[in-house]
C-alpha positions in Angstrom: 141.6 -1.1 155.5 141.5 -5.0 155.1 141.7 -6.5 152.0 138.9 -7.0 149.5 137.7 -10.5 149.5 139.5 -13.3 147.6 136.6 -15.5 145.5 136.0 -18.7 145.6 137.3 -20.4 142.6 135.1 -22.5 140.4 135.6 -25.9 140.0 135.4 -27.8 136.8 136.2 -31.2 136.7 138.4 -32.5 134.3 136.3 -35.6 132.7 133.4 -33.1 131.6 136.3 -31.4 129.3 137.1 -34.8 128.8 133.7 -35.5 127.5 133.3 -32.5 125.7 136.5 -32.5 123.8 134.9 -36.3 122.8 131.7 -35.1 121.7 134.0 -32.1 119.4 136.0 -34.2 117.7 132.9 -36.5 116.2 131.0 -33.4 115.7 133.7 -31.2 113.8 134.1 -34.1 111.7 130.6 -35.3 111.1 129.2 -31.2 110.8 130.7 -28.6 109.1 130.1 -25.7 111.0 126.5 -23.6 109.6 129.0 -20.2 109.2 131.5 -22.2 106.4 128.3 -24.1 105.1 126.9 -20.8 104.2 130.7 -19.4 102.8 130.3 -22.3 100.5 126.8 -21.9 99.4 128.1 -17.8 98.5 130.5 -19.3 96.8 128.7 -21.1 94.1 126.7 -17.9 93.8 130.0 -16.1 92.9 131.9 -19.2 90.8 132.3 -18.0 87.3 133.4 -21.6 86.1 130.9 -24.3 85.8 133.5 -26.7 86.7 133.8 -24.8 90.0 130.5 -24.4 90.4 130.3 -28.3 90.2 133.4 -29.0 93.1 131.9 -26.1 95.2 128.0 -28.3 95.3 129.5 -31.5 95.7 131.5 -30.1 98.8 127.3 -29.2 99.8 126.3 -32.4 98.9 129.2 -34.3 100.4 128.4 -31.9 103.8 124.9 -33.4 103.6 125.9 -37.2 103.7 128.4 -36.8 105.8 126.0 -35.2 108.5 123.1 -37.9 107.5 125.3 -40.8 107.8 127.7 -39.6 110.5 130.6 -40.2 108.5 133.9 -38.1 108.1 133.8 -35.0 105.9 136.9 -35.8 104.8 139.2 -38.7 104.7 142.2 -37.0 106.9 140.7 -36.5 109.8 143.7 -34.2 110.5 144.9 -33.5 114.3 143.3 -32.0 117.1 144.2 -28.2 117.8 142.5 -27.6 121.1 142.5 -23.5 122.2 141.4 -23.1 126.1 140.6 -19.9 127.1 140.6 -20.1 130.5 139.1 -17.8 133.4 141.6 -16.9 136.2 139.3 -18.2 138.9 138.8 -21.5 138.0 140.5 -24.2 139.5 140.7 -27.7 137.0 140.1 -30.7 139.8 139.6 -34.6 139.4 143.1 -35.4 137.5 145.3 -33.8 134.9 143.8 -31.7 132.3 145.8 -32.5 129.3 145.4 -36.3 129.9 142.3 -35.7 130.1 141.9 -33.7 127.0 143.8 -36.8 125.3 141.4 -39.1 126.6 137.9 -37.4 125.1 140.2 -36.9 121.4 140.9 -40.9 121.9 137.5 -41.8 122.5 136.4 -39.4 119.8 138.5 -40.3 117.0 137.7 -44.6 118.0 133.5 -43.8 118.9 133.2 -41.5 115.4 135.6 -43.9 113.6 138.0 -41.3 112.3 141.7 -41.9 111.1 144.1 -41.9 113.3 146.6 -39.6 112.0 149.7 -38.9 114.3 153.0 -40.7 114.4 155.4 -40.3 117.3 157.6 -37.7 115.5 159.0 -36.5 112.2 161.8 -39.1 112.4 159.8 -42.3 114.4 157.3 -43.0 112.4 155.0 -45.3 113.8 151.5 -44.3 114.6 150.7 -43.4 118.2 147.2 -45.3 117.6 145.1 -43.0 118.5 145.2 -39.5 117.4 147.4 -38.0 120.6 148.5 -35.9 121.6 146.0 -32.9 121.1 147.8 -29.5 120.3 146.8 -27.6 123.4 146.9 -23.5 124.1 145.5 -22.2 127.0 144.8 -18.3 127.2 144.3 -16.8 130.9 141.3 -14.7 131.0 139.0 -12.4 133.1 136.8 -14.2 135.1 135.4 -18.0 135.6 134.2 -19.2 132.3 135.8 -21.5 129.9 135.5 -21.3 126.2 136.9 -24.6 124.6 137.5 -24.5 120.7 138.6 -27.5 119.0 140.1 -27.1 115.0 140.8 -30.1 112.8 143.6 -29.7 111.0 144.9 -31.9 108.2 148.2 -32.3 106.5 147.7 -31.5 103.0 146.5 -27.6 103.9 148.8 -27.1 106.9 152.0 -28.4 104.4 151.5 -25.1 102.4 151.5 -22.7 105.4 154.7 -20.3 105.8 156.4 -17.9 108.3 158.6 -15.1 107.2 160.5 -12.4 109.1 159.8 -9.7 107.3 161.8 -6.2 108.1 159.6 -2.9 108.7 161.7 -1.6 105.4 160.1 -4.0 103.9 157.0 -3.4 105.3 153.0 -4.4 104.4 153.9 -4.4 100.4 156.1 -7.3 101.0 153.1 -9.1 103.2 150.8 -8.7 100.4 153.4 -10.1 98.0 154.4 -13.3 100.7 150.4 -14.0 101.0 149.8 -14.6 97.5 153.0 -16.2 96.6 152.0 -18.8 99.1 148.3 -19.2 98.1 150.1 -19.7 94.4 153.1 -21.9 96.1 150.2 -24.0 97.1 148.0 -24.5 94.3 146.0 -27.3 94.5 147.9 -29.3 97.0 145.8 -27.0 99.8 142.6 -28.3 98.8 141.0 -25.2 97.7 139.0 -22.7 98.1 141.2 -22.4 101.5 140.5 -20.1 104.5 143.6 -18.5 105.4 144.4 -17.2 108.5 147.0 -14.5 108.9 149.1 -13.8 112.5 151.1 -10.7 111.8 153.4 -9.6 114.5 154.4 -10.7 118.2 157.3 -13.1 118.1 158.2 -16.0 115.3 156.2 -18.5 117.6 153.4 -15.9 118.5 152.8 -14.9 114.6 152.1 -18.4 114.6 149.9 -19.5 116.4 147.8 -16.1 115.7 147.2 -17.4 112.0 146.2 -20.7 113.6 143.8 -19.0 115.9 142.3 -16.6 113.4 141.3 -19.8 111.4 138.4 -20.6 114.1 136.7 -17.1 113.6 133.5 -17.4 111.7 134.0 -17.8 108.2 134.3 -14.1 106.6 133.4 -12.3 110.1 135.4 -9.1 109.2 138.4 -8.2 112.1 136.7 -5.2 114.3 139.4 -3.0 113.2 138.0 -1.2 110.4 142.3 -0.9 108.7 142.5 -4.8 109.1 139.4 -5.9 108.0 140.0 -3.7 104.8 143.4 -5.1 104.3 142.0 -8.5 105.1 138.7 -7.7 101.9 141.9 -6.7 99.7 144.0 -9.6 100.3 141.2 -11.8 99.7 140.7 -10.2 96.2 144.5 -10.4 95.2 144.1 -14.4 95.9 141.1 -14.7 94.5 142.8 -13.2 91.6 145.2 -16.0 91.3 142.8 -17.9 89.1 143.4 -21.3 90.8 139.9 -21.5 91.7 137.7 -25.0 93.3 140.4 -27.9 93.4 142.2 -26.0 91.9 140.6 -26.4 88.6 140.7 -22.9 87.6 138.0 -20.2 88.7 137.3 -17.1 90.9 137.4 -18.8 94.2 140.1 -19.6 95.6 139.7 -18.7 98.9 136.3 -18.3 101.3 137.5 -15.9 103.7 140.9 -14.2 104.9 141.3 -13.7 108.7 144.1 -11.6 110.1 145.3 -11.5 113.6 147.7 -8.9 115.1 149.8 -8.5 118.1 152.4 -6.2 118.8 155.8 -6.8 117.7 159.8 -5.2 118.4 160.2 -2.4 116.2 162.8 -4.0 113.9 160.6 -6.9 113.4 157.7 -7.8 111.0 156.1 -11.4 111.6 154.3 -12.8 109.2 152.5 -16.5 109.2 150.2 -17.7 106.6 147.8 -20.8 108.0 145.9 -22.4 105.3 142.3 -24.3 106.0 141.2 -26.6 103.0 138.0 -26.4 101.8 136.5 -28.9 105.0 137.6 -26.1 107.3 136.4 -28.2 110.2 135.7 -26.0 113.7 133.9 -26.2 116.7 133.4 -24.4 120.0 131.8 -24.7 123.5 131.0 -22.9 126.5 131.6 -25.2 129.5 
């Protein structure tokens, strides 16, 4: 019997991703995303403290200009976390995708006059100029689509994140415990209320970058596993709890949403990584 057929790849040429990652960068800056506009808007329906009520519709109102005006939501204009997820029958052509992904967060951080953020390493610390490199992860898929997501991430939020290797003795009690010891750890230096996205298991790298990921779901789009999205409702509760509330001014919310992620893991391990968002929470997606 002769083989099946082999398809014919799809082509995609590198300069539209280009162009796209471009047009992502002015627009996740300019326009917060409707889901998180709406998280907020809840959240001054649910703010006990008239001092939180006030930060939580000045983050509207500040949303507002910032679309009217085409200006930045928010003075760091972070870096550029680019996630691919990439078909396994196309075929990138015209040049080299990462430069090219370089190139559209360039001209989008110049064009939508955004800071330029990223210095050539922890230890050489002069500015690269232009906001590159982009933080890229691709993620082979079915198929011959190409989903392109693009999170802004600033420094003050991503600061207060934390990894712990947890042991199975020590189990989902001592999660619960690390989650709201780093939302408290944080305080206000996070810029509440924070999203928080939660990677537990896979490797210490792979717990990682799950939080990271989980932060691009829709803000409070409960996990499709009816055990996680309860544990993620309780954890949300406990931090909430905390008190630090808008700014960190005191109130009842301190985060919008929690998002946890899961992958499996060795059986003597227990990863756990805790992403925070600040309150700009600045996402964006595209089919191309």
């Amino acid at each position: 019997m002769p083989p099946p057929p082999v398809a014919e790849p799809r082509h995609v040429d590198v300069a539209v991703v280009k162009d796209r990652v471009r047009e992502l960068c002015i627009s996740a800056n300019h326009e917060l995303r409707h889901d998180h506009l709406q998280a907020i808007a809840r959240a001054v329906e649910r703010e006990r403290s008239s001092v939180g009520r006030e930060v939580l519709c000045r983050l509207l109102e500040n949303a507002e200009v910032s679309r009217s005006d085409r200006v930045a939501f928010c003075q760091d204009t972070g870096y550029a976390v680019v996630f691919l997820d990439v078909g396994q029958d196309v075929r990138f052509v015209g040049g080299d995708l990462n430069t090219a992904i370089d190139e559209g967060v360039a001209e989008g951080y110049r064009e939508g006059f955004l800071r330029a953020s990223l210095v050539r390493s922890p230890v050489d610390r002069r500015n690269t100029g232009d906001n590159t490199p982009a933080f890229v992860y691709v993620n082979l898929v079915p198929g011959d689509g190409v989903r392109l997501t693009l999170l802004v991430k600033g420094a003050g939020c991503d600061n207060m994140s934390a990894l712990r290797m947890l042991t199975p003795a020590e189990g989902v009690g001592a999660m619960k415990e690390f989650v709201v010891e780093t939302i408290e750890r944080a305080g206000p230096s996070a810029s509440p209320p924070v999203t928080v996205g939660i990677g537990l298991g896979g490797t210490f790298e792979r717990a990682a970058l799950l939080a990271k990921r989980a932060l691009t779901r829709p803000s409070g789009e409960p996990h499709p596993d009816p055990e996680i999205a309860a544990l993620e409702q309780e954890l949300l509760e406990a931090i909430n709890a905390t008190g630090i509330g808008p700014a960190g001014f005191g109130g009842t919310v301190t985060a919008f949403a929690v998002h946890v992620e899961t992958f499996p893991t060795h059986i003597a391990a227990f990863p756990v990584a805790i992403n925070l968002d600040c309150h700009s929470h600045r996402v964006r997606e595209i089919e191309l």
